[in-house]
C-alpha positions as CSV (number, residue, x, y, z in Angstrom):
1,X,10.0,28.0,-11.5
2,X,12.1,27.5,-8.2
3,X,15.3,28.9,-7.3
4,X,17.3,25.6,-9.3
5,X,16.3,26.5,-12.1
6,X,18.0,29.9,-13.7
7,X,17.1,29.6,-17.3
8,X,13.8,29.2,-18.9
9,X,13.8,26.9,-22.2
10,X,10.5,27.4,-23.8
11,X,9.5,25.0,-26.7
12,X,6.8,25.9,-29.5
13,X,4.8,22.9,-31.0
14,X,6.6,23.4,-34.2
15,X,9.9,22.8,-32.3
16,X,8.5,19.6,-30.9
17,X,7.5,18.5,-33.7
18,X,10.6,19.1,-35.8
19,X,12.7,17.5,-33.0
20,X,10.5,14.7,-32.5
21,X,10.7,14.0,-36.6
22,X,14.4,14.2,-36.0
23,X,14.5,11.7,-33.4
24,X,12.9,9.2,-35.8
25,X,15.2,9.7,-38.6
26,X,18.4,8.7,-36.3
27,X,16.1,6.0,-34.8
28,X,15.0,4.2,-38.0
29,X,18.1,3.0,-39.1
30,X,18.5,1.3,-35.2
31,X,15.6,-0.8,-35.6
32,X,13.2,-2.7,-36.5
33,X,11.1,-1.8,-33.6
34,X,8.6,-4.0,-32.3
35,X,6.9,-0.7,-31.1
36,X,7.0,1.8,-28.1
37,X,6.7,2.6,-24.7
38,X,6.0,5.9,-24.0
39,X,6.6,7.8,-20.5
40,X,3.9,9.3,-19.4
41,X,2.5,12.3,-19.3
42,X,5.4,13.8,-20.9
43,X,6.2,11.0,-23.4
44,X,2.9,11.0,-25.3
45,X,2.9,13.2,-27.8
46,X,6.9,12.5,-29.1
47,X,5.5,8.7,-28.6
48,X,2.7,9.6,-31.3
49,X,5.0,11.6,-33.6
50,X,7.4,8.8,-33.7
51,X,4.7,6.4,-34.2
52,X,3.5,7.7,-37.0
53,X,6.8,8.6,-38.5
54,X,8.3,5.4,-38.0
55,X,5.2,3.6,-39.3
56,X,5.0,2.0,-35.6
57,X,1.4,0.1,-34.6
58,X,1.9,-0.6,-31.1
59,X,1.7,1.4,-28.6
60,X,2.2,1.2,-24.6
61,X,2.4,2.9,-21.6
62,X,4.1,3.1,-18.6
63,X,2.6,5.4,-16.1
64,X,4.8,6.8,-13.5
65,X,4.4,10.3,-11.6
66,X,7.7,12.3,-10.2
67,X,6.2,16.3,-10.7
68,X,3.7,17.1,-8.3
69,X,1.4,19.9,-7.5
70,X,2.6,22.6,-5.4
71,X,0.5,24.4,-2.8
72,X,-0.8,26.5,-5.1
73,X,-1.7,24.3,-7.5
74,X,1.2,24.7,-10.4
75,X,3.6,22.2,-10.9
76,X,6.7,21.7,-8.6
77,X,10.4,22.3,-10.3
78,X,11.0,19.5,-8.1
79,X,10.9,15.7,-8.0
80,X,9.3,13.9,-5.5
81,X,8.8,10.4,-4.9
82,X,7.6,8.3,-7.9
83,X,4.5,7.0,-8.2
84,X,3.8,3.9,-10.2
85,X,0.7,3.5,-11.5
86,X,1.1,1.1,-14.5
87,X,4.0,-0.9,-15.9
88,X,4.8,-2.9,-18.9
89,X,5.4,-6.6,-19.0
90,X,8.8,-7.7,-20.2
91,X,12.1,-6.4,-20.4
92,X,12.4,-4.1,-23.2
93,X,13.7,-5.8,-26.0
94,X,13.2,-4.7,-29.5
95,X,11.1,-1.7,-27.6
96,X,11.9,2.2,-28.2
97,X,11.3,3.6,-24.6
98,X,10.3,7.4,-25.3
99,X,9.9,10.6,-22.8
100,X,10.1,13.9,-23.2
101,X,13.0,14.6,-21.2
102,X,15.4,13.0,-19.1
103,X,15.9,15.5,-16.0
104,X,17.7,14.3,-13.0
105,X,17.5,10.5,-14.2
106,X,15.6,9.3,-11.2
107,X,12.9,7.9,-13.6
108,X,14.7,7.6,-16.2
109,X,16.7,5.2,-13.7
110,X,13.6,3.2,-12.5
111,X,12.5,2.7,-16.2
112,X,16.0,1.5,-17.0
113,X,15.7,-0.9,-14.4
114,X,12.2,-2.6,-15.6
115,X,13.4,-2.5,-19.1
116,X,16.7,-2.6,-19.2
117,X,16.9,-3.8,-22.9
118,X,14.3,-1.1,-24.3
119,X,16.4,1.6,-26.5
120,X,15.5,5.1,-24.4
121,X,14.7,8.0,-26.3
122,X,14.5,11.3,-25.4
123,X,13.9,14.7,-26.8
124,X,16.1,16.9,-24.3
125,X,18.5,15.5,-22.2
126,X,20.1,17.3,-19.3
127,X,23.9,16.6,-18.0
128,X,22.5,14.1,-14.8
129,X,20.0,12.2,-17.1
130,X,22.1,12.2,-20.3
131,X,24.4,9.5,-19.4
132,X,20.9,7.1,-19.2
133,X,18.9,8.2,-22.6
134,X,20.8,5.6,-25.6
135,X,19.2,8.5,-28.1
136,X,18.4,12.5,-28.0
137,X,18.4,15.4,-29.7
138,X,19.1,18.4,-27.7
139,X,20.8,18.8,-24.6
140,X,19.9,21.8,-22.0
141,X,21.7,22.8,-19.0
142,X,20.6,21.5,-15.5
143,X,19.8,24.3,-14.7
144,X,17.1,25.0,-17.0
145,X,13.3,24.5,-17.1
146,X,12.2,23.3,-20.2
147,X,8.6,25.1,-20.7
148,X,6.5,22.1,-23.2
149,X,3.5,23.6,-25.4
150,X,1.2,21.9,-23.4
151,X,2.1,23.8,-20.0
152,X,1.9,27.0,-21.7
153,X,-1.1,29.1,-23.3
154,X,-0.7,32.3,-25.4
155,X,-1.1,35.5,-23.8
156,X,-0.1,39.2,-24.4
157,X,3.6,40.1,-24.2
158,X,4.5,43.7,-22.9
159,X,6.8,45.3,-25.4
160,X,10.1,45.3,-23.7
161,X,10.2,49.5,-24.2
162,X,7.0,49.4,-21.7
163,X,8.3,47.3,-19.2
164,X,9.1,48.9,-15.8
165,X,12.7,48.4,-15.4
């Protein structure tokens, strides 16, 4: 975690999930959908839990890379450039654009721009990206880093009484 970020947000499958179950419920009533677009990486799995919620067939991807690795080999806090490795064809419409979480906006702003009539959905939102995402469900601080299940693994915890202090 850099220096920008002060507070660590860590989210439990069961979290995801839940959240992800209530992004569909405020998202069916907005359709019909003629399917989604899903952000990778970070997209994916919300893009699979609303698909199968929402009873929705087709499935695409756009591939674009902001994160990179650090020097030693964990991922940066910070954005880079993007990298696009795959786009959609169109501009959106009827399309439920989904990620994870809208950060800073910079992709979230580049993804507006090739779809601009897709409906974006997000999980977590922070204030810089917020004003871009049409649909979340919980906003963060900017200065938090939002920990996913898939970046974590499960490992002993120190009681707190046995930490050095």
């Amino acid at each position: 975690m850099s220096h920008q970020y002060q507070m660590d947000f860590p989210v439990s499958w069961d979290e995801l999930h839940r959240n992800a179950r209530a992004l569909s419920l405020r998202l069916l009533d907005k359709g019909p959908w003629k399917g989604i677009i899903a952000i990778t990486r970070g997209g994916l799995v919300p893009a699979a839990i609303l698909a199968r919620e929402m009873d929705i067939r087709l499935i695409d991807t756009i591939c674009v890379v902001s994160y990179g690795k650090s020097d030693k080999g964990g991922t940066q806090a910070r954005q880079g450039e993007l990298n696009v490795l795959k786009t959609v064809e169109g501009d959106g419409e009827g399309m439920l654009l989904v990620d994870d979480l809208v950060d800073t906006g910079k992709t979230a702003r580049y993804v507006r721009e090739l779809l601009p009539k897709a409906h974006f959905a997000t999980l977590y939102a922070k204030p810089a990206g917020k004003p871009l995402v049409d649909t979340f469900i919980t906003e963060v601080s900017q200065d938090t880093w939002i920990r996913f299940p898939w970046d974590m693994a499960y490992t002993f915890a120190t009681p707190l009484a046995d930490q050095e202090k």
